[in-house]
N, C-alpha and C positions, 0 to 999 in steps of 0.2 A: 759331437752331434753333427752329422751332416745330412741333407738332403741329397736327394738326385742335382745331374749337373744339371746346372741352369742359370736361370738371373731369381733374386731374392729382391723382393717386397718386401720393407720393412713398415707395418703398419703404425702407430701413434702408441698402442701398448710396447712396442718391443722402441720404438726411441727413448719410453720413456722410462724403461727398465733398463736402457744404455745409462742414463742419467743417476738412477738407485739402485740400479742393480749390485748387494755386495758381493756377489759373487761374481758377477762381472762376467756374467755367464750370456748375455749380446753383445756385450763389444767382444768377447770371443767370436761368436759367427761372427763378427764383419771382420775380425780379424781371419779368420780361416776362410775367408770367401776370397781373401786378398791373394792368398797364400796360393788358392786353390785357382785363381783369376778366374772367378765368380763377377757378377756386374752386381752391384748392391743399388736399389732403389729406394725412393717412398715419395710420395706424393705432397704436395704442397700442402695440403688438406689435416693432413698426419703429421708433418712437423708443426701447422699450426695449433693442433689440440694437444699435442705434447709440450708445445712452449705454451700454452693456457695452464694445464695442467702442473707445469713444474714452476711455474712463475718465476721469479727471479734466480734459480738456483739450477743454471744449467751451463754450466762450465763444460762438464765434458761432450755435452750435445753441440752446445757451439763451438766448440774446437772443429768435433769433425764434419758440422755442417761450412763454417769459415777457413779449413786446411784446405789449401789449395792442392795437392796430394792426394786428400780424403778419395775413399772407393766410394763412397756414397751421393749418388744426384739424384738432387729432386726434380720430379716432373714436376711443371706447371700445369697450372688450371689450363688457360687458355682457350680454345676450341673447344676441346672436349667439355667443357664447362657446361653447355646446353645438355648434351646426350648423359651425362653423370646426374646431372639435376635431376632430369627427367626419368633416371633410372630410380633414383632415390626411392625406396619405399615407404618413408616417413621424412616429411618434410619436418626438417630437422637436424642441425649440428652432426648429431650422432648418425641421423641417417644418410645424410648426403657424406659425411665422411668413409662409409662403409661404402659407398658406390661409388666413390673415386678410386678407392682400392681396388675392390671388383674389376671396374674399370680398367682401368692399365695394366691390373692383374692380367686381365685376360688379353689386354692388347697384345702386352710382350711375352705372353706365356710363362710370368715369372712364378712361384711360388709364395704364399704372403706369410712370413713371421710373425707370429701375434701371442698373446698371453691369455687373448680372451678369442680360443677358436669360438663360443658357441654367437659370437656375434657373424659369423660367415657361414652359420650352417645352413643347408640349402640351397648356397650362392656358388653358381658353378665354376671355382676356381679350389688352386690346391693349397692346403693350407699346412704349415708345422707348429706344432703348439710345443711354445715353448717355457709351458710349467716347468716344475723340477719335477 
């Protein structure tokens, strides 16, 4: 599976299908983004609700968050942290994590990897749903 060329977003459902996934069917795209020198991202927002999410059981998430090699950076909050809040349509974990995505989605014109497209529908960026 490949997208158009670009930069990849990888939202907090596809880290966290990096972690269980048995088919290993997201560490494939990051492995074919590498192959393909693809820029792989996600936001700070999204590995923190995946590392909530998988609680103590994230060995492969932290490799390639801690591989100094890894094709994967995370953006920080930072600045952008006011204009993300404030995008937020639900004040809330779940919503301000969907508007930091958005967010840099659209800064870097990346594309967002997710499992759960219909949480980005109506949000004007481009998304690959990566059910089976």
């Amino acid at each position: 599976m490949s997208a158009a060329a670009g930069i990849i977003l990888l939202d907090s459902t596809t880290l966290t299908a990096y972690e269980r996934d048995l088919t290993r069917r997201a560490q494939t795209i990051v492995l074919d983004a590498v192959l393909d020198g693809r820029l792989v991202l996600t936001t700070a927002l999204s590995v923190t609700a995946a590392a909530a999410e998988l609680g103590h059981d994230a060995r492969e998430l932290s490799f390639l968050l801690n591989d100094p090699e890894s094709p994967l950076t995370v953006l920080t909050l930072g600045q952008s942290a006011l204009d993300i809040g404030s995008a937020a349509t639900e004040p809330t974990l779940a919503g301000v994590k969907i508007a930091a995505v958005v967010h840099e989605a659209r800064a870097v014109s990346a594309v967002v990897f997710t499992y759960e497209p219909k949480l980005y529908h109506g949000q004007p960026v481009d998304v690959v749903d990566m059910r089976p």
